[in-house]
C-alpha positions in Angstrom: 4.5 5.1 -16.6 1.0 4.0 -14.9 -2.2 4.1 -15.9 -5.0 3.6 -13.9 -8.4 3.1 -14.8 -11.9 4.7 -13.2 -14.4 2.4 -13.2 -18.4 1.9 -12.5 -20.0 -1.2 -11.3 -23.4 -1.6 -12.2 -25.6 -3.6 -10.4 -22.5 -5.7 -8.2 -23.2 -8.6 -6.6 -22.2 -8.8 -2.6 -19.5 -11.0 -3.7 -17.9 -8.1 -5.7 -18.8 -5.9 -3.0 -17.0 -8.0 -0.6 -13.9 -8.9 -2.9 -13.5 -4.8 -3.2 -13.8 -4.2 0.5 -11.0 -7.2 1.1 -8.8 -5.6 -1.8 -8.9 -2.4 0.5 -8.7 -4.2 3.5 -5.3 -5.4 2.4 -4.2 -2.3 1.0 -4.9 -0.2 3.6 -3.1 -2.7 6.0 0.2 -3.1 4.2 0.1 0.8 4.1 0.0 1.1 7.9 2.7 -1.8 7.9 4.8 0.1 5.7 4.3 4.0 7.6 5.0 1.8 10.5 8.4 0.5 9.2 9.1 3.7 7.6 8.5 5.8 11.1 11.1 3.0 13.1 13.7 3.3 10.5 13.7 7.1 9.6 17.3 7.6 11.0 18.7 4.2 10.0 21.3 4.1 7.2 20.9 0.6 6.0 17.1 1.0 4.9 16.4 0.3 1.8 12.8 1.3 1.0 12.5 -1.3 -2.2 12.9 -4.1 0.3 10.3 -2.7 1.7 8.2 -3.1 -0.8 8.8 -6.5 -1.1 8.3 -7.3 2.3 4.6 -5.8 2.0 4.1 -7.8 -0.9 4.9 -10.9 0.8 3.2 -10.3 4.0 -0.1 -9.2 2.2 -0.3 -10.7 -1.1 0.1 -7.6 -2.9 1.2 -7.1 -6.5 4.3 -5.2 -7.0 2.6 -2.6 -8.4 0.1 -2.2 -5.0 2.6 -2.8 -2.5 5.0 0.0 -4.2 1.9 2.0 -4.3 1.1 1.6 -0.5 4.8 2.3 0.7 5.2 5.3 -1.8 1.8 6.4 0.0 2.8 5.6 3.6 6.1 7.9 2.7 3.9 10.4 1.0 2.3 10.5 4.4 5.2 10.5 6.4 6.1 13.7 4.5 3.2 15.5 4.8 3.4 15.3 8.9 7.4 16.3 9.1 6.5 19.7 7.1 
């Protein structure tokens, strides 16, 4: 199970504002990596998405936890455009 937490900043200083925005930044890249990886290897046997996952965690200094997140949402994607 996961929980995730909504959360307010009051009054952040530009270097939250920046850490936030690079957070995103990475998480928005390793989820393009990922739809990217997923999209070449849809009809390939040998794929296993959970190396996937660590391959985005490596490549973008992701926590498990994020870079699952960003290839469950790349797939999540994917789906959405097949149907």
């Amino acid at each position: 199970m996961k929980a995730t937490l909504r959360c307010l900043l009051y009054n952040p200083s530009n270097e939250d504002l920046d850490l936030i925005s690079d957070m995103m930044n990475h998480f928005c890249k390793a989820k393009h990596f990922a739809y990217k990886r997923l999209e070449e290897n849809r009809f390939t046997e040998g794929f296993k998405i959970h190396e996937l996952s660590k391959i985005v965690s490596e490549n973008y200094g992701l926590n498990s936890r994020q870079s699952k997140d960003a290839v469950e949402q790349a797939r999540q994607t994917m789906i959405s455009q097949v149907q």
